[in-house]
N, C-alpha and C positions, 0 to 999 in steps of 0.2 A: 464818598468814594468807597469799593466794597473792598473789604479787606482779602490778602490773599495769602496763603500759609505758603510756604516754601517748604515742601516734601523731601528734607534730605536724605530720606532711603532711596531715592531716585538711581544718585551718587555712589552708594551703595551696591545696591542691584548690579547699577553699569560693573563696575570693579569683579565683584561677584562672577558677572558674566566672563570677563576678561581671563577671571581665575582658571575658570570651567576651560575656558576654548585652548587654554594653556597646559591643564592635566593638570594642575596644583588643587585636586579635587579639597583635600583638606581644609585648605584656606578658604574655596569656594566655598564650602560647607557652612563655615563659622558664618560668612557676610549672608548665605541667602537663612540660616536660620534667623539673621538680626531682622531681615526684611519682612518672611511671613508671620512672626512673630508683632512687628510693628507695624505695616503696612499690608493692612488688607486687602487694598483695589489692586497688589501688585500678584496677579493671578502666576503670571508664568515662571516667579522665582519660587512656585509652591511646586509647579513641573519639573523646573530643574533640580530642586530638592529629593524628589520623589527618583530622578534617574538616581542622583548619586546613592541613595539607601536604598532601591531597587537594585545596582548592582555593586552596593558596597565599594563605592570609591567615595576615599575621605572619613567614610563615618561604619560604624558595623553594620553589614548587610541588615535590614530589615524590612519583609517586604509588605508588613502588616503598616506602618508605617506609608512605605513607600504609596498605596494602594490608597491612604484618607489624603495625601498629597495628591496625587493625581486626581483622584473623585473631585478634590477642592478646586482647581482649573477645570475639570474638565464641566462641571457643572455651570463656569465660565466662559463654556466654548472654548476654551483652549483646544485644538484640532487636535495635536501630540498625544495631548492629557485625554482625551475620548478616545484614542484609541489606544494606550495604554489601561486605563480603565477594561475596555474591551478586553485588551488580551492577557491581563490580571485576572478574569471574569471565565474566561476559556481553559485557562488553564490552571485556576484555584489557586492563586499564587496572594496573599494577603488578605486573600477573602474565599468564602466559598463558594466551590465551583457552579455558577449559573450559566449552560448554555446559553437560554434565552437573555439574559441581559449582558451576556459577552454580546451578541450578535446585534443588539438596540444598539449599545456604544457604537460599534463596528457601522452600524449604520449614519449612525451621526457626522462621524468623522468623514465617511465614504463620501458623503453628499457635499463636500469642500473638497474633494478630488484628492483624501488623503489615500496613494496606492498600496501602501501592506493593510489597510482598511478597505478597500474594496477587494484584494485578492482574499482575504480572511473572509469576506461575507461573502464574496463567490463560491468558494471552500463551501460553507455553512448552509447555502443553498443547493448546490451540488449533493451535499451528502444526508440535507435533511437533520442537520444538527443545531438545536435550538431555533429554527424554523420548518416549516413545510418546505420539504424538498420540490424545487424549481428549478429544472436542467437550465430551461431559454434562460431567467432571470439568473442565472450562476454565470454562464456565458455571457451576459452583456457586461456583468460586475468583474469578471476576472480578464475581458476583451480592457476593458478600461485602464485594468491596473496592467497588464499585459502592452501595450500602450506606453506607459509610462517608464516602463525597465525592468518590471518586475519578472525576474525569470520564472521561477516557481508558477507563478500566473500564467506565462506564456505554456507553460505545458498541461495544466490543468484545464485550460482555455480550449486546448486543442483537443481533452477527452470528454470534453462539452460536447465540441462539435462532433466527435464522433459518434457519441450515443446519438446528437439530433441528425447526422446519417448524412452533416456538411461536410462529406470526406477533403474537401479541396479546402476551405477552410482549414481545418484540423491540418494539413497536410506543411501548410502555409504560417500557422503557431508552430508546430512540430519543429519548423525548419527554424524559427529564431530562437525557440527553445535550444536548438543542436548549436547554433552558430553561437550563442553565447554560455557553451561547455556544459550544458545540463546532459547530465550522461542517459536521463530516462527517456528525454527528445528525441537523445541521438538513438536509444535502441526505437522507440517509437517509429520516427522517421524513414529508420532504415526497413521495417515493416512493410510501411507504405512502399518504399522507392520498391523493395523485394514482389511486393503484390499488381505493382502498379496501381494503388488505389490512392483517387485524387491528387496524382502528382506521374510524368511519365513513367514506365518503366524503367529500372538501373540497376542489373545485379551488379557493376562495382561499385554505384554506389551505396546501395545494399551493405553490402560486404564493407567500406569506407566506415561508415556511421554505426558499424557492430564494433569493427574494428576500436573507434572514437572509445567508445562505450565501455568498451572493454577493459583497455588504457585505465578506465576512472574505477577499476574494480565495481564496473554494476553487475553482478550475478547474473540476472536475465540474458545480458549480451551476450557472456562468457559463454552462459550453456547457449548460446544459439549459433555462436558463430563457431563453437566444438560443434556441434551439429553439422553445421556444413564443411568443418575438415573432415570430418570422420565420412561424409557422404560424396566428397568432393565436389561441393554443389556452390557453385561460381568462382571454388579456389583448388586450387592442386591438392588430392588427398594426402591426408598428414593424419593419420594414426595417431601418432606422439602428438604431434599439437593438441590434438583436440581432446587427452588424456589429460595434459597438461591444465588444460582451460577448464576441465570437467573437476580437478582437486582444487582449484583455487577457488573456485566458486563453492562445492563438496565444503572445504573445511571454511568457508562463509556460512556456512550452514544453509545454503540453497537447496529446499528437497529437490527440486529438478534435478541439478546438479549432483545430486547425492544417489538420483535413480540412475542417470548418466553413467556416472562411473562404476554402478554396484550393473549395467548392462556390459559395459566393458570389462569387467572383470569374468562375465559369466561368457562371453563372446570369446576370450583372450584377441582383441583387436586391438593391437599397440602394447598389450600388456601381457603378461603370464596369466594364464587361465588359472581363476580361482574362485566356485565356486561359496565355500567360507566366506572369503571377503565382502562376495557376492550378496550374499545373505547378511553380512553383517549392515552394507551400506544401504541393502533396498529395507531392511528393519529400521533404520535411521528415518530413511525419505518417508518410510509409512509412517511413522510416527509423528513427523514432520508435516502427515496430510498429504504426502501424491499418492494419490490414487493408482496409476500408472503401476507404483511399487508397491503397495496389495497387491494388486494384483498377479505379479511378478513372484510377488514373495510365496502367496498359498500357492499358484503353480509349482512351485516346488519344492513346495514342502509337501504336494500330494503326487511327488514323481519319486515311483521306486527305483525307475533305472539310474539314478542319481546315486551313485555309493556314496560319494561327497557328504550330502548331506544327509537327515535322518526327516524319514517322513512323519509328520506330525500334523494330523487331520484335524484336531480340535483348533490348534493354531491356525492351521488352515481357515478355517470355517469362520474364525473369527475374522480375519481379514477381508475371505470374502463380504461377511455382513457389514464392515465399515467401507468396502468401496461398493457394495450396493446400494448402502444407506447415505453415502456421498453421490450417486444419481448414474452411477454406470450398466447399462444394460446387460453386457456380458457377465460383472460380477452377480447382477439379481439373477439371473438365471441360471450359473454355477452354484449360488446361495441356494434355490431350487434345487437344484440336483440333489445337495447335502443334506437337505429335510426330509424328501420322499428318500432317499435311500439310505438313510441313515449314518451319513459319513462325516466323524466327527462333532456329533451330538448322539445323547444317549437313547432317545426315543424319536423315530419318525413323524413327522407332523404335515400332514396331508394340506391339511389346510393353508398354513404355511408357506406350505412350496406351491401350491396353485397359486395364491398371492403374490410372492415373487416370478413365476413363470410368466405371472400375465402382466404384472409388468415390466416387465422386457419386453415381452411385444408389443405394450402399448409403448414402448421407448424403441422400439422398430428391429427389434434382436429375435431374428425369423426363425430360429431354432425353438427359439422360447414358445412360438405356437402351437407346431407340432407338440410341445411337453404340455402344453395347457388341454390340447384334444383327447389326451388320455385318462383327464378328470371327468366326472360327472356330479352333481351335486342333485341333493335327494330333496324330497319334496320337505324337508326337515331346515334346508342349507347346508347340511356337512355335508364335506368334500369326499367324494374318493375314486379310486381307479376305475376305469371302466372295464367290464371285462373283455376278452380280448376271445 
């Protein structure tokens, strides 16, 4: 007869387990150390180990540690333990950071229908992070986890489909995205319902899912539905409201938000006209990246009728070449203007401003032609005026 050993870490484990699902992390601690210490074939008390020193319940956070626990199952197939690995792996957490073999884990687990394992490799495909970016294959992996409950998924699912230009899909995630509180859905959504793209038209409901949005402090919405108070565009204009929406979002540090209300200030719409302030809050958004507020800002700082503020053409000049160089055609061509005529830089640069002049028209900024017809260029290539 073949002999048979009687495994009393079995006993253990179970307990162990008990511990866990109880919150007496501590005690859990002590029994799954006794087990992966003694019983090797028992993979998934090397898992539960690995959460408790991953998030420091029971024993000192350790996530070096935590990370050779989980490799240990996960190299067992443990689903949990592979996609922990994974997102240990992505975000250099007890090891260092490998995209590409966050995204292997990720895939392992995925292929046994684990869902923050397929929305993670959706994600990863999507963006081209630790693999070749693949919109469709992001979409089918985040459609899956999207699927299963995952919110997060449900909305990233949906800016799949719209780059693949499935507006009615997307439109159809958007909406389970919003219906289960995701505030980016709800601004998303209300987009759609606003444009009527792949779903009917509905400026309330439009206006509903900004509103949604707003609620959750998402910036985007706030400046979007201040937009439509301030325009009264599907609601009753509200000046103050939409002043109001424009600082909340402003001291979020939203540049939109922050050219918003540095427009309002320069407007006096709902607000005391101020200039100053003007300028202090479109300096913020430029700085921030809107382009909008370059723009806004060397406007005037190149207006003398402006007593308010003090005109300052080099500053100017600089703004213009960052919303040039951010891809705006009216700034390239303003940025023109300041090279050939020397506004705000020390020496005129022909060549320069021909460069900028033409491309704005090649970005369809029809003034910028006429300025490009006034070059001629010499059988040499330099640039210069033609005479007239």
């Amino acid at each position: 007869m073949p002999e048979y050993k009687i495994n009393k870490y079995v006993s253990v484990y179970k307990r162990a387990i008990e511990l866990y699902n109880e919150g007496n992390f501590k005690e859990a601690a002590n029994f799954l150390e006794l087990v992966v210490k003694n019983d090797e074939s028992n993979y998934n008390a090397a898992y539960y180990l690995g959460n408790l020193y991953y998030n420091g319940h029971g024993v000192v956070k350790d996530l070096k540690r935590a990370f050779e626990l989980y490799m240990k199952a996960a190299t067992r197939r443990v689903t949990e333990a592979e996609y922990m690995v994974g997102l240990c792996y992505l975000r250099g957490e007890g090891v260092k950071q490998e995209l590409f073999q966050a995204v292997a884990w990720f895939t392992e687990a995925a292929k046994y229908a684990h869902p923050l394992s397929q929305y993670y490799l959706g994600v990863a495909y999507m963006n081209g992070e630790g693999i070749t970016k693949d919109v469709p294959r992001a979409a089918q992996w985040l459609v899956h986890a999207a699927n299963q409950g995952i919110v997060e998924a449900q909305r990233e699912a949906g800016k799949c489909y719209e780059i693949l230009g499935n507006f009615h899909g997307a439109a159809t995630l958007f909406l389970a995205g919003a219906k289960n509180k995701d505030a980016e859905s709800q601004y998303k959504l209300s987009e759609y319902y606003s444009e009527g793209k792949g779903i009917t038209q509905s400026t309330p409901l439009a206006v509903f899912y900004l509103e949604e949005a707003s609620k959750q402090n998402f910036a985007p919405a706030q400046v979007a539905l201040g937009r439509r108070y301030d325009m009264g565009n599907g609601v009753q204009k509200d000046t103050k409201h939409a002043l109001e929406l424009y600082q909340i979002a402003a001291k979020a540090g939203n540049p939109e938000a922050e050219n918003a209300l540095a427009e309002s200030y320069h407007s006096g719409e709902g607000i005391i006209h101020d200039n100053t302030l003007a300028v202090q809050w479109w300096t913020k958004a430029a700085e921030d990246g809107n382009v909008d507020a370059m723009i806004h800002l060397a406007e005037i700082l190149t207006d003398p009728s402006d007593k308010t503020v003090m005109v300052d053409l080099v500053t100017a000049k600089t703004w213009w070449t960052k919303a040039a160089e951010a891809g705006d055609a009216y700034a390239m061509y303003r940025l023109g203007d300041c090279l050939e005529n020397g506004i705000g830089v020390s020496n005129v640069n022909l060549d320069d401003a021909f460069k900028w002049y033409r491309l704005a028209a090649q970005n369809g900024y029809k003034d910028a032609e006429e300025a490009c017809a006034r070059f001629s260029k010499s059988f040499t290539g330099k640039v210069k005026l033609k005479k007239i």
